[in-house]
N, C-alpha and C positions, 0 to 999 in steps of 0.2 A: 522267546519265553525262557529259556535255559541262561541268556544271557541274564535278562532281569529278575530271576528268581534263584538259580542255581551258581553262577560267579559270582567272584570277586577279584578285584584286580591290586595287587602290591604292586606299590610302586619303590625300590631302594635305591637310595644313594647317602653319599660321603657327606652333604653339606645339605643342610636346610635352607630351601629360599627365603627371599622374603617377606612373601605373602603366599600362605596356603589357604586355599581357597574351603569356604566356610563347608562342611561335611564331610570331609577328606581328615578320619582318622589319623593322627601322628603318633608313632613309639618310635622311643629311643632304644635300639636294640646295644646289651651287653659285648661288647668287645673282647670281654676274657674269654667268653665262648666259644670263640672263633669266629663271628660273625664277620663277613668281608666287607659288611655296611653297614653306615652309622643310624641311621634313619629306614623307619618303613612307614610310609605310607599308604591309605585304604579305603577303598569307597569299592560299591557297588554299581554306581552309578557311571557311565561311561563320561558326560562332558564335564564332570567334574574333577575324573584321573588324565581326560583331554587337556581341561584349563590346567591343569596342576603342570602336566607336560610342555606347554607350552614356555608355564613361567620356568621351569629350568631350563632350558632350550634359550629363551630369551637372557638368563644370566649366567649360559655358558656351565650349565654342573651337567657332570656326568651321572646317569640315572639307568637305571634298567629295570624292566616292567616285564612280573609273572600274574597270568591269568589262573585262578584253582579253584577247584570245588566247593563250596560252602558244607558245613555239618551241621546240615539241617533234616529232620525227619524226611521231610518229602524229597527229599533230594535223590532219591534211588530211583522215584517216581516221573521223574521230569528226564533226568540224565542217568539213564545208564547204558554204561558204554555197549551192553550184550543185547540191544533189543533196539529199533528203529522208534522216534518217538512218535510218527506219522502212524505206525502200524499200531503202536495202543491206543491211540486217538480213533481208529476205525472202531478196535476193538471196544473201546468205553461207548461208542456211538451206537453200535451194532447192539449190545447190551443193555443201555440206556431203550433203542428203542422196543426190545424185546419185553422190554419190563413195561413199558407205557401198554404194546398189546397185550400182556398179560391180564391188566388191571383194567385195561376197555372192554368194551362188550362183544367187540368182535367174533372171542371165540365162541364165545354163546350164540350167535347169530351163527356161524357158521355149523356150528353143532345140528340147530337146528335144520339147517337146509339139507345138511350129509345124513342125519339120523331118522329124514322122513321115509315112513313106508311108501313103497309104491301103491296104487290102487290096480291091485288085479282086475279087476272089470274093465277098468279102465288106461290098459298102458303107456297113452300118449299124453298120460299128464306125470309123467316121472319127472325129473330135475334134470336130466338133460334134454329133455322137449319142451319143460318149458322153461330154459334159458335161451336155447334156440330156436325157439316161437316169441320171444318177446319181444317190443319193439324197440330195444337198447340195440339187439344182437341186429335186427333188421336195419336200422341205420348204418352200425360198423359194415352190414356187407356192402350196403349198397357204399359208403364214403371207398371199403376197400376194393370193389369192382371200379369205381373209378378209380382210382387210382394205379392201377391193372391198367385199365386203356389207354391210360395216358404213358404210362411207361412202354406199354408195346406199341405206340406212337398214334393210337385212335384219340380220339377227343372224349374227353368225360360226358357223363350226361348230364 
């Protein structure tokens, strides 16, 4: 991603080939400058600073190739050298999905099942009896006692 969005690759040398391949940028760089070369070549795209390298290679010119950072707004965003880009990608995912629960109904259901009274007369219908009286929880025990017996090397039921 850093490559296709965030480089560019120069390519300089003393002599121009004879065929530069069509999207590959050419300037003629000033000499009075101090400039150690006569040509820069540019593209973003890697098979086209490949074919370019190729064709001087194939006619014998001496070239040297630097890769640099583009200046572009998002570019702090993609590449910067102080922060891993794996680790904002957690971070924009993590966030991303904290905003989807926000705007789902979830915490309203949840609300709802934390914010019930208990029924004094009647204790055994609280929220924790009955998730652990109901038959979602009755299944997981029964798939998780099998699973017990067969690790402690008895046969499931």
């Amino acid at each position: 991603m850093r490559e296709k969005y965030s480089f560019i690759t120069y390519v300089f040398s003393n002599t121009k080939p004879q065929g530069v391949p069509k999207g590959v940028r050419v300037e003629e760089l000033d000499r009075e400058q101090g400039a150690p070369y006569k040509y820069k070549f540019s593209s973003r795209k890697y098979h086209l600073i490949r074919a370019l390298a190729e064709r001087l290679e194939s006619e014998n010119i001496t070239y040297t190739s630097r890769v640099a950072d583009r200046k572009v707004w998002y570019g702090k965003w993609i590449n910067d050298p102080k922060k891993s880009f794996s680790y904002r990608l957690v971070w924009i995912a993590f966030l991303i999905a904290l905003g989807c629960l926000a705007i789902s109904p979830a915490p309203k259901v949840i609300w709802k099942y934390v914010n019930t009274e208990e029924d004094p007369k009647n204790p055994e219908e609280s929220l924790v009896s009955r998730i652990m009286n109901s038959e979602k929880m009755d299944s997981f025990m029964r798939i998780g006692d099998n699973w017990l017996a067969l690790f402690q090397g008895g046969k499931g039921k």
